[in-house]
N, C-alpha and C positions, 0 to 999 in steps of 0.2 A: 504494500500500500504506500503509495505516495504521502500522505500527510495524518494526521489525526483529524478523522473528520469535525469531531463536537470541540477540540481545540480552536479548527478552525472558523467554525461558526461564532465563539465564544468570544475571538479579538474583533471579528467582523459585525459582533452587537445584533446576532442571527436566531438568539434562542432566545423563546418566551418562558418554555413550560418542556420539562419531558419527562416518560418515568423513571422510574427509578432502576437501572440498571442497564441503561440504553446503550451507554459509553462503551460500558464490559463487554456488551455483543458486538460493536463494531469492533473493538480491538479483539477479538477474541478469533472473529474468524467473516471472510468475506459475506457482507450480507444485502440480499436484495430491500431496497425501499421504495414505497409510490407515494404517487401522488395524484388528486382525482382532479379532472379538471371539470368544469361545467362546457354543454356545448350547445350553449343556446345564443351565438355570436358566429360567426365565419372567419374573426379575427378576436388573439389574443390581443390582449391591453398592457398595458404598461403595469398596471397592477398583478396580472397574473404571473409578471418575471419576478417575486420577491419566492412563490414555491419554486419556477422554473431555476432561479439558481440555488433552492436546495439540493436541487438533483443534479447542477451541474459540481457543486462541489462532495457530493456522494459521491459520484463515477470519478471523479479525478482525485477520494479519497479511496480507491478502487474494488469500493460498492458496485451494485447495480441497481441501475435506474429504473422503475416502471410507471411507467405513463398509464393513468386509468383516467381514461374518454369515457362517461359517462351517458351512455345512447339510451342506457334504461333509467337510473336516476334523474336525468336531463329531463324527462318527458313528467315526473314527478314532480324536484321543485326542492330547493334546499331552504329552510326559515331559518338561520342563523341569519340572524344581522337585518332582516326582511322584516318590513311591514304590514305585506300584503303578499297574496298569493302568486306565483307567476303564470304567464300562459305559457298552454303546452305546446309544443311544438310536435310535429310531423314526423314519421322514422325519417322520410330522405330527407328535411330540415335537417335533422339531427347527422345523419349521414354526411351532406356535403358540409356540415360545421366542423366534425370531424377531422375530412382529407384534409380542409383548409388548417386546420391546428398545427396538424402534425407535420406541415410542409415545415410551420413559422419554428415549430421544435426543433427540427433536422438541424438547427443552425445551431442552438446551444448543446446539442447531445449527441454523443456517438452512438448512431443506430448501425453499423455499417462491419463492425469487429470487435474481436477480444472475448471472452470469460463474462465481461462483465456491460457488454452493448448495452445503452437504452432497448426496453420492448415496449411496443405500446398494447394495451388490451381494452377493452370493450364490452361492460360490463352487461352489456343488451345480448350477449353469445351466453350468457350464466342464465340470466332471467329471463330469455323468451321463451322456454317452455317450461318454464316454473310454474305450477298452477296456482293461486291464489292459497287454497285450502292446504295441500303440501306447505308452504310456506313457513302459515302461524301454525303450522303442527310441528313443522319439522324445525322453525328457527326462533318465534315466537314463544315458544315455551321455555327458553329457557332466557330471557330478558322481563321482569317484573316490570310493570304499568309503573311503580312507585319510581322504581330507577328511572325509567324514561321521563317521568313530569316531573324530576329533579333537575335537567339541565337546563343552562342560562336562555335556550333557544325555544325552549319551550314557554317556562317561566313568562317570559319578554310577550310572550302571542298570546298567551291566554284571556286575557283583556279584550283584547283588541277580537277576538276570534281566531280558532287554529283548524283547519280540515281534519281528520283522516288523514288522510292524502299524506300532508306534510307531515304532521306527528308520525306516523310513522317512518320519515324519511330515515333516519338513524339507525331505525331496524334495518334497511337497506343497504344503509351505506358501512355499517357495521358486517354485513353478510359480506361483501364485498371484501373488505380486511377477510373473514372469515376464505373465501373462497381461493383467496393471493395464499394465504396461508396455508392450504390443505395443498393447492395445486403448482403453486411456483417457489412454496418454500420464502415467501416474503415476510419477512418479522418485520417491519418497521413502516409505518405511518408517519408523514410528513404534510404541513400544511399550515395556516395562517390562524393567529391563536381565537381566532373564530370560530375555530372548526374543530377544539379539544375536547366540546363534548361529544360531537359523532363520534372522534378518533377513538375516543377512551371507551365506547362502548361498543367498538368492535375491536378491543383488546379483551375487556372483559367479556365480549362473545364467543369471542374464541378461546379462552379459560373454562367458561361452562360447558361448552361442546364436550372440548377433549375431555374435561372431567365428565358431566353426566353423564357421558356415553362409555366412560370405564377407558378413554384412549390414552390416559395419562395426563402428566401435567403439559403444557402449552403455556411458551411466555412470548408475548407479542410486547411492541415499544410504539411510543408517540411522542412525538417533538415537535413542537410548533414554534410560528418564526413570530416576533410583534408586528401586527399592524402597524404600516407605515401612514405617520399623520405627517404636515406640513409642521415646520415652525409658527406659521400665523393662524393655523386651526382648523384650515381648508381636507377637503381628502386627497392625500397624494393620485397622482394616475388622472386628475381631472384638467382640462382647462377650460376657458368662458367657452369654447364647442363642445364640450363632454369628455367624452375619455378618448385618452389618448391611444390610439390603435398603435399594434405592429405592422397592420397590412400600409401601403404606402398610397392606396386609393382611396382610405378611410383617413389616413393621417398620413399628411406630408412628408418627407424623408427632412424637408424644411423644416417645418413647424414642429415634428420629431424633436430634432436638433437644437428647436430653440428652445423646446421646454424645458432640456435637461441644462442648457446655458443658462438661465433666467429662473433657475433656482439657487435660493438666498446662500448664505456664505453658513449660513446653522447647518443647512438640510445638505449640502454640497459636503462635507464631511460624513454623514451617515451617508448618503448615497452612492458615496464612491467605493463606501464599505458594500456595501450590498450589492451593489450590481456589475464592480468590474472584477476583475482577476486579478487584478494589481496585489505583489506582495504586500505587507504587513509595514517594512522599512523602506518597501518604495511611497508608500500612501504617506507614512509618517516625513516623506523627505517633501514630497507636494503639498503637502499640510505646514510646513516650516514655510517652501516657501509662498507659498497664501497671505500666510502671518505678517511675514516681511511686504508684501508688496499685495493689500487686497484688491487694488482696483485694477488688476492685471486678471480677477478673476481666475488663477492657473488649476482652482480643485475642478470649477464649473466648466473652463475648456475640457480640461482632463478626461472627464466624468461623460462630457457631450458628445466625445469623439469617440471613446472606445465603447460606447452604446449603441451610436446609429452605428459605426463600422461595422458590429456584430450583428445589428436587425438589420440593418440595411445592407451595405457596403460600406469600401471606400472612396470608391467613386462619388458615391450619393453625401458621404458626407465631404469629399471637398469641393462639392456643387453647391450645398449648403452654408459652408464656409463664405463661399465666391459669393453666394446671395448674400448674406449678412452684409457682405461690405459695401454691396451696391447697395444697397438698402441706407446702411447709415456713413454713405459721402465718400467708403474708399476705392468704391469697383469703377473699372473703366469698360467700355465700349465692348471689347474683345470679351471680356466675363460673362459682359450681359447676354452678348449674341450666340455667347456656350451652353448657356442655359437652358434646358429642355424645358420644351411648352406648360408643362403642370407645374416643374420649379417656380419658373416667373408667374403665372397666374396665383403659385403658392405664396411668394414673398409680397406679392401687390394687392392678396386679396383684403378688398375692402379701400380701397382709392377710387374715385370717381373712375367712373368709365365710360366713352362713348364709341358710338360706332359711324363709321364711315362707309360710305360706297365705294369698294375696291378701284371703282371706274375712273376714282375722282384723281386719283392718285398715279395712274399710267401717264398718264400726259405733264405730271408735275404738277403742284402746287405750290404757292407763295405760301411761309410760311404763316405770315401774317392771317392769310384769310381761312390759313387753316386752321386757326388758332382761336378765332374771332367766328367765323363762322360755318364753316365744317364741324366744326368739336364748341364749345360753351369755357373754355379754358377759361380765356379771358372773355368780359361783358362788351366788350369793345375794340377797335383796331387801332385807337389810341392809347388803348391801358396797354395790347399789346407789344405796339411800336415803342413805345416811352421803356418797356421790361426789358424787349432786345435792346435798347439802346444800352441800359445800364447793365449788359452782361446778366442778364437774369433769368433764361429760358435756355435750356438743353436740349437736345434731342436726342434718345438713349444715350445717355449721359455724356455728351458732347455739347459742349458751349455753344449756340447759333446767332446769327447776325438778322436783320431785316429784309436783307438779300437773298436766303436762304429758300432753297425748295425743296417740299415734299416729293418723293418720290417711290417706286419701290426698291430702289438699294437701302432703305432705312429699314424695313420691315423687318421685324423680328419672329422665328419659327414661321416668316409670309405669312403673316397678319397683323402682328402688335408694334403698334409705335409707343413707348414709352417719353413720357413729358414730363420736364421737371420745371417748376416756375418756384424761381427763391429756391432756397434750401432745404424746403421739407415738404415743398407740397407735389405730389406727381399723380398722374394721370396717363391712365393707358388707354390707350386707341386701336380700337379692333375692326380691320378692315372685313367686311364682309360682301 
């Protein structure tokens, strides 16, 4: 084994809660651990990479990984943390949520070799020909009603109203441990300390089994990571458009980038703990120097680039890069025009936009009237004229004069004109 896994969870501020004797079984001898994902999205979130890198530092403490896709739990509904019930979705919903997951996993997890590969499973292959009746005969009896209306998840609903449905969900997800257990040899439950009271009762489901049943004793483990909160209170993984996806048609490889930049100088310390690979005395020497020089930002570049690199690329993060600096006054012409079409729509969304008649533009146009009145830039061809005069309008970020024509050698991806009037204000033109 390469490192001491719960050592190294423990400098990276990674454990909430685990049982008692967790440590002993990792060092004692290679052991499979999972993790369940919910698949009622086609893209993971930002939020779901605080279990994915349990599992990346399981396998590179040379554990094995198991991914449990939840195609039958999914259709049911987890209440921890919920206020209200969820809709159910469809098997091929759940199905194409699935493929989609597991593409965005391939990237943090070796599926591919070794003793100790990520597998992923699917817990809808266990439960579609489980009969309802076999179930509570065969799993329900040995879990008490008292036990289950003991945990926080439950507790928390009862007010407000709880289904069936849901209250039993832990019976479920419990069977689930149970079934990793009997069939993959899995001891170890991992997941977000929201989820310690399912975990623990398909620990202790799996202690009643093997004992009622005369199989012997069965020691299963759980270990949960904290809930990651923001320093000002907000929920981590969200911005003013929701959550931040991995997919890059849901969330920018841009706006990716900028969330993990444009987090404060508190959370930028915990966050470079959790989510990159970086040693112990390399974090400690970018944390030094932070200290020395914060407004160089160096934990929140750090942090922003070995994240998208890994969900995205590298490519996508030094496009991202390049955007930032057109954005705020350092990118030139050449940047801009490297830019793929969703980047630039990505860094400008939300700037005035107007559109033009592609037609208008073959034959050339005077700046001025394009400015004035092709586009609303300016309200007049005086405010315009008086702006070029004093150096005040760009065209994709190129200084322009009075003299100047529109044409299409300016077009960007052949359609976008980018306008800059003063310093901060800009406006895109889409020829149509």
């Amino acid at each position: 084994m390469n490192f001491n896994f719960i050592e190294e969870l423990k400098w990276r501020g990674m454990i909430h809660d685990m049982t008692p004797g967790t440590e002993e079984q990792l060092l004692k001898e290679a052991t499979a651990g999972y993790v369940g994902f919910d698949p009622t999205a086609d893209s993971l979130h930002i939020g779901n990479l605080v279990p994915v890198m349990l599992l990346v530092h399981l396998q590179r403490s040379g554990h094995k990984p198991i991914v449990l896709v939840g195609g039958a739990t999914g259709r049911v509904g987890d209440p921890s943390g919920k206020t209200e019930e969820r809709q159910l979705l469809s098997v091929e919903a759940i199905n194409h949520n699935l493929q989609c997951q597991k593409k965005q996993l391939m990237k943090f997890l070796n599926f591919e070799n070794g003793e100790n590969k990520a597998e992923v499973v699917n817990n809808y292959d266990w439960f579609e020909n489980y009969l309802f009746l076999d179930f509570i005969r065969d799993v329900g009896k040995h879990i008490s009603v008292n036990y289950m209306m003991a945990k926080d998840s439950v507790k928390k609903r009862l007010e407000t109203g709880m289904s069936f449905t849901e209250f039993s969900y832990q019976l479920v997800q419990g069977y689930d441990f149970y079934w990793l257990y009997a069939n993959k040899n899995c001891k170890l439950q991992l997941g977000g300390s929201d989820q310690w009271g399912n975990i623990v009762t398909g620990t202790e489901l799996i202690r009643r089994i093997y004992f009622d049943e005369g199989k012997g004793e069965a020691s299963a483990f759980a270990l949960t990571c904290p809930l990651i909160t923001r320093s000002d209170g907000s929920k981590f993984g969200k911005s003013e458009g929701g959550n931040v996806w991995l997919d890059p048609d849901k969330t920018s490889p841009y706006k990716f980038y900028q969330y993990w930049l444009n987090v404060s100088d508190e959370d930028a310390g915990k966050l470079i703990r959790y989510f990159t690979l970086l040693s112990k005395n390399e974090i400690e020497e970018l944390t030094r120097q932070h200290e020395e020089a914060p407004h160089l930002r160096i934990l929140q570049k750090e942090l922003a680039k070995d994240v998208t690199i890994r969900v995205h690329s590298e490519t996508d993060f030094i496009q991202a890069v390049e955007a930032s600096s057109i954005l705020f006054g350092k990118g030139t012409t050449e940047t801009l025009r490297e830019l793929p079409e969703n980047m630039l729509l990505s860094v400008f969304e939300g700037v005035p936009q107007f559109e033009v008649d592609r037609e208008s533009i073959i034959q050339k146009t005077g700046i001025i009237d394009f400015l004035a009145e092709k586009t609303s830039v300016f309200s007049s061809k005086g405010e315009a004229r008086r702006m070029l005069k004093d150096n005040g309008v760009a065209v994709n970020k190129e200084k322009v004069k009075e003299n100047y024509e529109i044409s299409k050698n300016d077009l960007l991806n052949d359609k976008y004109i980018l306008i800059q009037k003063g310093k901060k204000n800009y406006f895109l033109v889409k020829m149509i």
